[in-house]
N, C-alpha and C positions, 0 to 999 in steps of 0.2 A: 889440208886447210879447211876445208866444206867439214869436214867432220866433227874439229878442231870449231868452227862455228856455230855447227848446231848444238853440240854440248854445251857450250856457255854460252847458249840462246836460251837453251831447255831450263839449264840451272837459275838464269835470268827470272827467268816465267816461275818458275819452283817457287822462287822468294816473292815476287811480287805480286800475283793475282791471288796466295790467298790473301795477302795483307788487302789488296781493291776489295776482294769478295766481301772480306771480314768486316770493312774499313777498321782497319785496328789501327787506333791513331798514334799510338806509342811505336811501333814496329815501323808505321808511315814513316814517322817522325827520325829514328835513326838512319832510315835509308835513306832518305832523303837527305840529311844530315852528310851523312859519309859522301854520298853522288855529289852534292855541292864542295865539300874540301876537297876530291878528286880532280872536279872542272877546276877548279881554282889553281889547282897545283898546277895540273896542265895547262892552264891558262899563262902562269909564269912562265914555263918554261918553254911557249911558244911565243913569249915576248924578250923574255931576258933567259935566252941559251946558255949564256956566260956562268949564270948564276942555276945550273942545273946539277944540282948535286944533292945528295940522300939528305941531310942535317938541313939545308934549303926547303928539300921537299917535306919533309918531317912538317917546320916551321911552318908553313905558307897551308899544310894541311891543317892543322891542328890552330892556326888562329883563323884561318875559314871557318870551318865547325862552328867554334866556341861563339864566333860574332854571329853567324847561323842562326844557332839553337836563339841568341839574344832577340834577333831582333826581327827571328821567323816563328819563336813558341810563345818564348819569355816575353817579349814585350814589343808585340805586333801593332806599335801605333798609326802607321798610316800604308798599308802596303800596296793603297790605289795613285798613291805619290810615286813608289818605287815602279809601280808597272807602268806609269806614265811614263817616267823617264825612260826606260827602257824601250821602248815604244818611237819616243821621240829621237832619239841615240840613234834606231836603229833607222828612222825615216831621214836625222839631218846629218849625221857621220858615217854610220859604218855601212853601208849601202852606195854612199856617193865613193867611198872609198874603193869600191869596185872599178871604179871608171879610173879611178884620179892615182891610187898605187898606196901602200903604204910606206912612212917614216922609215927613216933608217935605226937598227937597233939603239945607237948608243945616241938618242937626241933627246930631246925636252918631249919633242911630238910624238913619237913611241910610248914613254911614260907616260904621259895623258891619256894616250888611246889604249893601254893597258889598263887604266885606272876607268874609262870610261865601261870598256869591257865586261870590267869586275860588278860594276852595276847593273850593267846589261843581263849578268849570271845571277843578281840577285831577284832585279824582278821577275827573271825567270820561276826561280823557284819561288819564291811568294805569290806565283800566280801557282803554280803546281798544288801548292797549301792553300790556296784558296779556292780551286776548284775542286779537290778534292773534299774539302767542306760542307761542299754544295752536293757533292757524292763524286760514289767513283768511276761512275757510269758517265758523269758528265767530263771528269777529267781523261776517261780514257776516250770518248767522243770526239774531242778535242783532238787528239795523239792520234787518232787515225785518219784523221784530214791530212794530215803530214807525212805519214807510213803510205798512206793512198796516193797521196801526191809523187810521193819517192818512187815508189812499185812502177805507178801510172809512167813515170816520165826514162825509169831505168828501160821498160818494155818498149815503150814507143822512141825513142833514140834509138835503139837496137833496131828497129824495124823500119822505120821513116829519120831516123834524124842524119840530115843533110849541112844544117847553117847552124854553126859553133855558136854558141850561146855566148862565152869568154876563155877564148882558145888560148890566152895565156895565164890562166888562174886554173880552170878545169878543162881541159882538151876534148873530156867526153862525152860533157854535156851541150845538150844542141838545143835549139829554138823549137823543131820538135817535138823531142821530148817533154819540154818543162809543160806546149798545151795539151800533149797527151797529157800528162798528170794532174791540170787542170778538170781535164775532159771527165775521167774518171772519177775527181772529187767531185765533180757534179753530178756525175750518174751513181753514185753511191749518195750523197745529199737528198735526190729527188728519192729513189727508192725510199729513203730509213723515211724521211716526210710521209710517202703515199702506202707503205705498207709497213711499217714500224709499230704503229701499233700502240698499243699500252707498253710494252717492253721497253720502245725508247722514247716514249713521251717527253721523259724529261731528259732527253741530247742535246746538244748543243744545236745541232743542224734544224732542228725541231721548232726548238724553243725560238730560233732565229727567226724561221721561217712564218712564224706565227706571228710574230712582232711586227715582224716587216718587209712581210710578205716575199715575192717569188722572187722580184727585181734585187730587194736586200739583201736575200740567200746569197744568190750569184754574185753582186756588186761584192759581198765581204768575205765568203770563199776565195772569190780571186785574189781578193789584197794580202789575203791568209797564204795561198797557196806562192803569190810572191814574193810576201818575205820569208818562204819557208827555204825557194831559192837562196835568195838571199844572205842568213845566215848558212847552208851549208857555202857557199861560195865565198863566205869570208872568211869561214876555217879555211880553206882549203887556199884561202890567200896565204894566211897566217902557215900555215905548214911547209906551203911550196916555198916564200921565205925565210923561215927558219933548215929548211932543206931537212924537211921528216915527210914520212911518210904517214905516219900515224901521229893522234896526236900524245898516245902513251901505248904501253901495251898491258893495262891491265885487265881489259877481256880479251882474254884468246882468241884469234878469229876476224874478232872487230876494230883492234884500236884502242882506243881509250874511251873513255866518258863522253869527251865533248865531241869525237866520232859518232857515237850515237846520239846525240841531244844538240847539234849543231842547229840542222832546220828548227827546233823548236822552242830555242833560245828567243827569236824573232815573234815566233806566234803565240805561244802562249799570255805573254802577258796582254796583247793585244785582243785576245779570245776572252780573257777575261775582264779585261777593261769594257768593254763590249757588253758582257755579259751582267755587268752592271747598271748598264742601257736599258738592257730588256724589258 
């Protein structure tokens, strides 16, 4: 299994950093493309099981995409609307729905929250396209407050974590963990701020801190690092409900799509809404 993940970690990386390196917005542009009809797919089939079947998944991919390319290349009219909404989704639904349980599949309230979801996936990636604009340094900045957050909170539950976070959604995450992983996005914050340099002048953590200052750093990393909770905890709602373990297997290793980009469904557009503050 470990081996099986570092290889389609490596092949991951292959394709993606020279596309950041290069910013080559064409190549951007399809991968990002395909990663969004993937979540999508997945996203179906973590809401309506029933309807999981290849000619399904085909369809549900393939009109992701093509609405995608529409209204994330072709014709990008307001995508500070879409990361709103996403944002707001995630503060006044799918968050409270941690406490409260979700719908059962075949009801009105599952559709909706599938449908909510779908938008939640959009602003996502229209934040991805829109920090990546701003470069790719600043999009990858962003993606490591949430890798940092994960690493920070996977190490410190193993080491200290004692009091279950949501011992019947994820069993293995503890209260712990999540301020270790806090703890960390802050000592890698203050670092890139005081010794970063010219290199990451233009970071997110940077550009934050300068705007508004030390108290704002911390005040919005923390809101960052808890909806990054967040959204992994409501995949893992969705999963444990639909009775998967994964939520596809089309990386080896890892799961699916929305396995990797769970936490950063929640943050991104929010980092970028923000970002429009600055």
């Amino acid at each position: 299994m470990l081996k099986t993940r570092v290889i389609t970690a490596l092949g991951l990386l292959a394709i993606l950093l020279p596309i950041l390196y290069l910013h080559h917005t064409l190549a951007f542009a399809v991968v990002v493309t395909a990663l969004f009809g993937a979540a999508v797919w997945e996203t179906m089939r973590l809401f309506r099981p029933e309807q999981d079947t290849p000619l399904m998944g085909v369809i549900n991919f393939a009109l992701a995409a093509a609405f995608f390319v529409y209204v994330g290349f072709l014709h990008p009219s307001n995508p500070q609307f879409a990361m709103g909404l996403a944002a707001f989704l995630w503060l006044m639904k799918f968050t409270p729905s941690l406490a409260i349980g979700l719908p059962a599949f075949k009801s009105f309230a599952n559709t909706l929250l599938s449908i909510f979801y779908f938008f939640a996936l959009v602003g996502c990636f229209l934040a991805i396209i829109a920090l990546f604009q701003h470069s790719s340094l600043y999009l990858l900045s962003v993606m490591v407050i949430v890798w940092a957050a994960d690493i920070g909170a996977y190490f410190s539950g193993k080491a200290f974590g004692k009091r279950k976070l949501a011992p019947s959604i994820s069993p293995g995450k503890s209260w712990e963990g999540a301020i270790g992983g806090l703890l960390i996005v802050l000592v890698l914050a203050v670092a890139t701020v005081l010794f970063g340099g010219t290199l990451l002048a233009d970071s997110f953590v940077v550009r934050l801190q300068a705007a508004w200052g030390w108290i704002g750093l911390v005040g919005v990393l923390s809101l960052l690092v808890a909806f990054s909770v967040a959204g992994d905890l409501f995949e893992s709602q969705l999963k444990r409900r639909a009775g998967r373990k994964d939520s596809s297997s089309l990386l080896p290793g890892h799961g699916g799509v929305l396995d990797r980009i769970d936490a950063l469904i929640p943050v991104l557009p929010m980092a970028a809404l923000i970002t429009t503050w600055l």
